[in-house]
C-alpha positions in Angstrom: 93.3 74.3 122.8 91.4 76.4 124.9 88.5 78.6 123.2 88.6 81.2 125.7 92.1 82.7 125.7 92.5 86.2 126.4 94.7 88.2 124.4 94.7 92.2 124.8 97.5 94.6 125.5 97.1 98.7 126.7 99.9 100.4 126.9 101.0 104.2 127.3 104.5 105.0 126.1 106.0 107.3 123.6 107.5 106.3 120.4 111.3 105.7 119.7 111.7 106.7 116.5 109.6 107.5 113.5 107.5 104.6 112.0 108.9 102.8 109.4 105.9 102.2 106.1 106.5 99.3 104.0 104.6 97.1 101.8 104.2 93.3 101.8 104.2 91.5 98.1 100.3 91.6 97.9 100.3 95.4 99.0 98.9 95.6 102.2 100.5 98.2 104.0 102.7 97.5 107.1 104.5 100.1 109.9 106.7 98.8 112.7 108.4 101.2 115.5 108.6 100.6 119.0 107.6 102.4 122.3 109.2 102.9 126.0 107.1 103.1 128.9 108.9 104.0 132.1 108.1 103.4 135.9 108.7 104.6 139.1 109.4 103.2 141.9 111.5 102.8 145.3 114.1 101.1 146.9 114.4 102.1 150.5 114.3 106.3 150.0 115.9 106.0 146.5 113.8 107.0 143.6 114.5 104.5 140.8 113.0 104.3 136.9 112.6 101.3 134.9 112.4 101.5 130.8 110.4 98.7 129.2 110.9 99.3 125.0 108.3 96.8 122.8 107.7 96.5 119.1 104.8 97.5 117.2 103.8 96.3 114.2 100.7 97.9 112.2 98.8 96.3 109.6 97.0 97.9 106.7 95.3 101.4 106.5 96.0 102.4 110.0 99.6 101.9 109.2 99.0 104.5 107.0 97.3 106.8 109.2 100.1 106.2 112.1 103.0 107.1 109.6 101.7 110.3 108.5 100.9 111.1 112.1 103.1 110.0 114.5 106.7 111.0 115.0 109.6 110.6 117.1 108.6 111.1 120.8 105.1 111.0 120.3 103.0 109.9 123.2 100.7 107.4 123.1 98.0 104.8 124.7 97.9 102.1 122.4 95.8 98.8 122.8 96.7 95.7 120.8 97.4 91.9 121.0 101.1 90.2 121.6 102.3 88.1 118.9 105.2 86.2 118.7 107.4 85.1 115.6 109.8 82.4 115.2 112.5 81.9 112.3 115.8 80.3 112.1 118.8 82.4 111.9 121.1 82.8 109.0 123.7 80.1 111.2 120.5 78.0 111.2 119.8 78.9 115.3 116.0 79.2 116.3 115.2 82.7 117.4 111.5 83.9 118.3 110.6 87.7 119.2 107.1 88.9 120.8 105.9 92.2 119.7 102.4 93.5 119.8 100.3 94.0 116.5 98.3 97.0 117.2 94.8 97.1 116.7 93.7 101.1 117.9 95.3 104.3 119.0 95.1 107.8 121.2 97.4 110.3 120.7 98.4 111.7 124.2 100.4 114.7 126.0 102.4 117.2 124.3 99.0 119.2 123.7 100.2 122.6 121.5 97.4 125.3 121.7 94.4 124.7 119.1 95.4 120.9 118.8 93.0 118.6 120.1 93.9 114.9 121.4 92.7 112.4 118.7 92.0 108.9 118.4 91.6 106.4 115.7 89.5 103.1 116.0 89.7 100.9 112.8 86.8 100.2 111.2 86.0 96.6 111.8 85.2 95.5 108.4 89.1 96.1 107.7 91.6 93.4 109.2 94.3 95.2 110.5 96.5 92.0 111.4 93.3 91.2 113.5 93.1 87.7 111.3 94.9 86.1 108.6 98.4 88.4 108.3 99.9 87.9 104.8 103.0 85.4 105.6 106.4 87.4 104.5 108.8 86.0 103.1 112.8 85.9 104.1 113.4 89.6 102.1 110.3 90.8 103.8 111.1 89.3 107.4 112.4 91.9 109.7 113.9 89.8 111.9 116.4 87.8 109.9 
């Protein structure tokens, strides 16, 4: 394999929903949601938008700090890497899903009067899914 992959992901979106805090068996913290980031464009003179929606999954003490924080319709840029997880079904089927672990955060728009934007970079001696993520098990798999 190739040492010099590239893996980075920046996206600006708002949130779907609010973010979901659990807890994996070793008790590292973990928050999933998902975003929507919409474009414009044109066909001939007709003004047409595109919704993307991806997952997010958050590791460890930024999970925390995303839960308290973020909400429902929330807008954010967000930079991260894509990931992609593969399990078998429950009828024994192989199913994957790519979703981006993300790795550092800016709170965007929506600006009320005496709020300021804010932004959160981990600090690097944590691994917030950056390295080794804890390997769940089938009650702790979202996706089965």
């Amino acid at each position: 394999m190739a040492n010099n992959d590239m893996n980075h992901v920046a996206i600006i979106g708002r949130t779907t929903r609010d973010l979901e805090l659990r807890y994996t068996p070793a008790g590292t913290a973990i928050a999933s949601f998902a975003i929507a980031n919409s474009r414009s464009y044109k066909v001939g003179n007709e003004k047409k938008e595109q919704v993307s929606y991806f997952d997010i999954t958050v590791w460890g003490k930024l999970a925390k700090v995303m839960t308290e924080y973020c909400k429902k319709g929330q807008q954010l840029a967000i930079e991260g890497r894509l990931t992609q997880n593969r399990w078998d079904d429950q009828d024994g089927k192989k199913r994957s899903k790519v979703e981006i672990v993300l790795t550092s955060f800016q709170f965007l728009g929506g600006k009320k009067d005496g709020e300021r934007h804010e932004s959160y970079q981990p600090d690097p001696e944590e691994n917030h899914g950056l390295g080794k993520e804890e390997k769940l098990n089938d009650e702790d798999n979202p996706f089965s």
